[in-house]
C-alpha positions in Angstrom: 2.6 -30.5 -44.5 1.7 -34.2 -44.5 2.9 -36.7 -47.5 0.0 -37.1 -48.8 -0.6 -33.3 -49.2 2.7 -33.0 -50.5 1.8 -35.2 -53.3 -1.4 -33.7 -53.9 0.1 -30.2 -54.4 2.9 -31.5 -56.9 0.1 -31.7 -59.8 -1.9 -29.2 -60.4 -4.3 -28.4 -63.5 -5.6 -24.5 -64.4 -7.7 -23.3 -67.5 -6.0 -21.6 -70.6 -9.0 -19.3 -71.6 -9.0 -16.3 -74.3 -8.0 -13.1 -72.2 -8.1 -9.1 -72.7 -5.3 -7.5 -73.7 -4.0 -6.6 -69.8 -3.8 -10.4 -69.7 -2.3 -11.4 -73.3 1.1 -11.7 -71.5 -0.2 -14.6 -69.2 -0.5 -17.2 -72.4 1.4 -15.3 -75.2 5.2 -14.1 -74.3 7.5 -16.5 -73.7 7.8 -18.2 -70.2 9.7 -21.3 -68.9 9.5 -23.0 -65.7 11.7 -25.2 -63.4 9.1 -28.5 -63.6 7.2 -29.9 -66.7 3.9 -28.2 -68.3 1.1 -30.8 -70.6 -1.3 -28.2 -72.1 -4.6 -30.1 -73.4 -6.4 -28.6 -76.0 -10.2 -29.2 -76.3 -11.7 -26.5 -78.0 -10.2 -24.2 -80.7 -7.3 -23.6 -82.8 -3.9 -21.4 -82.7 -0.8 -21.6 -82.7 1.8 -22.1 -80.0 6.0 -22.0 -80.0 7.8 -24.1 -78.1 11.5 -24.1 -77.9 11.5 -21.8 -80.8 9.7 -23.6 -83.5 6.0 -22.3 -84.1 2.9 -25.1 -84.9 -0.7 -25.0 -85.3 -2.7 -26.3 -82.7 -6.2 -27.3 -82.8 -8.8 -29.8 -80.4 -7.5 -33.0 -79.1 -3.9 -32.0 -79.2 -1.3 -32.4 -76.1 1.9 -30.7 -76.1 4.7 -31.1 -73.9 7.1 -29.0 -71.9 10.0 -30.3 -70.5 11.4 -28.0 -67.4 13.3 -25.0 -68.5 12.0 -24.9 -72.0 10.4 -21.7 -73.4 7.0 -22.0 -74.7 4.4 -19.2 -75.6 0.6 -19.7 -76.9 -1.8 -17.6 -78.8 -5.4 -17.7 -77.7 -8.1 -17.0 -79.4 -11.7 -16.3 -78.4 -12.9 -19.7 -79.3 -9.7 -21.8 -77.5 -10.2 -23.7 -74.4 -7.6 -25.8 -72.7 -5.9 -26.4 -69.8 -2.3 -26.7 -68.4 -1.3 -29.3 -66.3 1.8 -29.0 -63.6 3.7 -31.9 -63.3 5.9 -32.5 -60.1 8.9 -34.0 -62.3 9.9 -35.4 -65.5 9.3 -39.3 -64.4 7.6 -41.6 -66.8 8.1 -38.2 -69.9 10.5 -37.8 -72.7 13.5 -35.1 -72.4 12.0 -33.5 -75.3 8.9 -31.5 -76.3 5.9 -33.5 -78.1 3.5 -32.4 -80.2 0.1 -35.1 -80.1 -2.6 -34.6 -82.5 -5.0 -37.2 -81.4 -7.0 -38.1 -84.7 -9.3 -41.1 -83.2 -12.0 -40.8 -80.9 -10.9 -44.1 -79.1 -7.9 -42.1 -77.7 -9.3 -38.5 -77.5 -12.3 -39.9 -74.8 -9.3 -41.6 -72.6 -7.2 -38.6 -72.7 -10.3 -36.7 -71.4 -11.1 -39.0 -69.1 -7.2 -38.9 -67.3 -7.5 -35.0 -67.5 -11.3 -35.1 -65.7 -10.2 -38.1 -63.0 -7.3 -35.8 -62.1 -9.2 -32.5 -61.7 -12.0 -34.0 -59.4 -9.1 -36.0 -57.5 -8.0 -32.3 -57.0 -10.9 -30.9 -55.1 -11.3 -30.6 -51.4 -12.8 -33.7 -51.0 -10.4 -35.8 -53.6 -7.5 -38.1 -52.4 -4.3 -37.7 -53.3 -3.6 -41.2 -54.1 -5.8 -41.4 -56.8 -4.2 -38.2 -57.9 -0.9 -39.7 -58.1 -2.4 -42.7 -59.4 -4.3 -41.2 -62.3 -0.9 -39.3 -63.1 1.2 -42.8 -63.7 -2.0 -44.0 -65.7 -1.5 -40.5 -67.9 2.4 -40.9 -68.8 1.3 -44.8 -69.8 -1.3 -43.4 -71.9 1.6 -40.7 -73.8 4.2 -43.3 -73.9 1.8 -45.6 -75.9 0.4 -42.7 -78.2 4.5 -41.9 -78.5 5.2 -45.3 -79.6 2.1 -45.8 -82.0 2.9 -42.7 -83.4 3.1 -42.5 -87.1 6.5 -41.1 -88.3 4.9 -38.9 -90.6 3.3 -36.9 -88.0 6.8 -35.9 -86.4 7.3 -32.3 -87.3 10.5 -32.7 -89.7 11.6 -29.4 -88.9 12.3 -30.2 -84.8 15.4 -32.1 -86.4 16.6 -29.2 -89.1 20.1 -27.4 -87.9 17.7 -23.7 -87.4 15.5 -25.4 -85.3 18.6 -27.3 -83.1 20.1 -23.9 -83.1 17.4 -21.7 -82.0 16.4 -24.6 -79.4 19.5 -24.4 -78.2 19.2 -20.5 -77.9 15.8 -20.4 -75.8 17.5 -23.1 -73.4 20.6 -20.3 -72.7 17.9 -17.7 -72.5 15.8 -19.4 -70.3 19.4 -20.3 -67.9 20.1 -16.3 -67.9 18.0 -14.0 -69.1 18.4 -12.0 -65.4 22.1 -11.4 -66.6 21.3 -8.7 -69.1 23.6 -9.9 -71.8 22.9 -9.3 -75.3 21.7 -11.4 -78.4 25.6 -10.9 -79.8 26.5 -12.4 -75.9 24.8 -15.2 -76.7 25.6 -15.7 -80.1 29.0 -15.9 -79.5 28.3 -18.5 -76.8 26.5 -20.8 -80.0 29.6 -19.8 -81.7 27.1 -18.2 -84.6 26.7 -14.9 -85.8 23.6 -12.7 -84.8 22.6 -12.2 -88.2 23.0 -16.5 -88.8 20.9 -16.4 -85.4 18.2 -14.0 -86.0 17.8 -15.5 -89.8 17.4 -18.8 -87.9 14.8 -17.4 -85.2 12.7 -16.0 -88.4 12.6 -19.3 -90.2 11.3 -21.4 -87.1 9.2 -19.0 -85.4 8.8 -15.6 -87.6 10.3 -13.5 -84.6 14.2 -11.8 -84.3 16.5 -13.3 -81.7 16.0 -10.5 -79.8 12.3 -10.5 -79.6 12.6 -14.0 -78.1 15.0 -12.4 -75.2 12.9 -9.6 -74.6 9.4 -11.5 -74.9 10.9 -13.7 -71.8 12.2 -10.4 -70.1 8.7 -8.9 -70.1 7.0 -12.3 -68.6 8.8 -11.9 -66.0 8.5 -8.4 -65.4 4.5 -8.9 -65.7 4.8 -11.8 -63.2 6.6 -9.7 -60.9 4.8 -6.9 -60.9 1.1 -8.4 -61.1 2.3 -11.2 -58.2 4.7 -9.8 -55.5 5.6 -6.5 -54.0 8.5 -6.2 -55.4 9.6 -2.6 -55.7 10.0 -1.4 -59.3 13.8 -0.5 -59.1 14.1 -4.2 -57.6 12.8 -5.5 -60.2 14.5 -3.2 -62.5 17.9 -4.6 -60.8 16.8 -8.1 -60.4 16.4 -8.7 -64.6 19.6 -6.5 -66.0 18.3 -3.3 -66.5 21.0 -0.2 -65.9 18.2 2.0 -64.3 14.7 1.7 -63.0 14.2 4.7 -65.5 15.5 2.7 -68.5 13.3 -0.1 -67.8 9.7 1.9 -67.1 10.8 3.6 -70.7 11.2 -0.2 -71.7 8.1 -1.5 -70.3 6.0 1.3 -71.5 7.3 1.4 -74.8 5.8 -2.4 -75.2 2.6 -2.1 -73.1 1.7 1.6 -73.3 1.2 1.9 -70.1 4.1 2.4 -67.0 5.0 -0.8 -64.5 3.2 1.3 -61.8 0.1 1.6 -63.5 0.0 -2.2 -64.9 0.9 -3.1 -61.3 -2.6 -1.4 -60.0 -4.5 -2.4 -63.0 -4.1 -6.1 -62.1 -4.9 -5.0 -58.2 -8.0 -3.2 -59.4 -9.1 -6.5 -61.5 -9.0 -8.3 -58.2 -11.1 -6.1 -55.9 
């Protein structure tokens, strides 16, 4: 691979569209990844969780991931966005952002980064204006960071729930292969599960144990829907005691067994 296809392949940009319920997972349990995410909303309203703390969302608003941060997004029929992979965190905050972009002047640049980047990403694009129109796009969010009115900061990110359930998805996201328990990790905060699940409620209206699970079943759908990974593998490779406990597990939340939402996704691609 040459350099300048390696830094072509660092960004990449994909659609976040309204899905069926086989695909729900792919936008709405919680995920988290090794490198940043931007999501850029142009159409629509929802709302979307990040690092525990639940917002609305609506057009011309761009939301941050930092690496290793859980995030999950509800999508409704009339939502159109899309997600952008960055290949570090250079020229971004170490912390989530929330943008609502209220004047047109900055709304049509913001477009215009996102549509420079996705035709430097076809075939015939170069990947120098790729990495270029990247730099140009962390100018443009540390300038709508620094302009921002303090009002529109969420004062909740700063609350001690929000710190404390933050700090929660980060140790979730770190281990949630190692099958330990809501009370495992609520000893580790050095709260009670009761004070942790009463937080979780107030800053996203789900139980600390939903968030576990809801990144547990992510990862069983990516598994299953992208490798060949056997089911007891997978079974072994996420905590479960038994390759029975965790078909009971899966099927309990889908309705269906991991064998049969394996093939579904196969038969969706034929």
């Amino acid at each position: 691979m040459t350099l300048m296809t390696e830094i072509k392949a660092a960004v990449t940009l994909a659609p976040i569209k309204h899905a069926g319920p086989q695909s729900r997972w792919r936008t709405e349990a919680m995920r988290s990844h090794a490198t940043p995410r931007l999501i850029h909303i142009t159409k629509g309203q929802g709302r979307i969780t990040v690092a525990g703390l639940t917002n609305g969302y609506g057009p011309n608003n761009l939301i941050y991931i930092p690496p290793h941060t859980m995030y999950g997004m509800e999508v409704g029929p009339t939502v159109f966005a899309q997600i952008m992979t960055l290949p570090d965190t250079a020229g971004m905050p170490t912390a989530p952002f929330h943008l609502r972009l209220l004047d047109v002047g900055p709304q049509k640049e913001l477009l215009g980064l996102f549509e420079a980047i996705e035709q430097e990403l076809q075939p015939t694009g170069d990947p120098r204006a790729v990495s270029c129109h990247h730099v140009l796009l962390t100018i443009f969010i540390e300038r709508q960071l620094r302009e921002r009115d303090e009002s529109a900061i969420d004062p909740r990110r700063n609350s001690a729930a929000a710190k404390l359930v933050a700090r929660y998805t980060t140790l979730i996201a770190q281990g949630f292969q190692l099958d330990r328990t809501v009370t495992d990790y609520a000893d580790t905060l050095g709260v009670t599960p009761t004070h942790l699940t009463r937080c979780c409620q107030q800053t996203c209206n789900r139980s600390a144990l939903k968030l576990l699970n809801e990144r547990i079943h992510f990862e069983a759908c990516t598994l299953l829907r992208e490798t060949r990974q056997s089911v007891q593998d997978i079974a072994q490779n996420l905590g479960f005691q038994s390759a029975a406990y965790f078909t009971r597990t899966f099927k309990d939340r889908t309705g269906e067994t991991p064998t049969h939402f394996r093939n579904a996704g196969l038969t969706a691609l034929k």
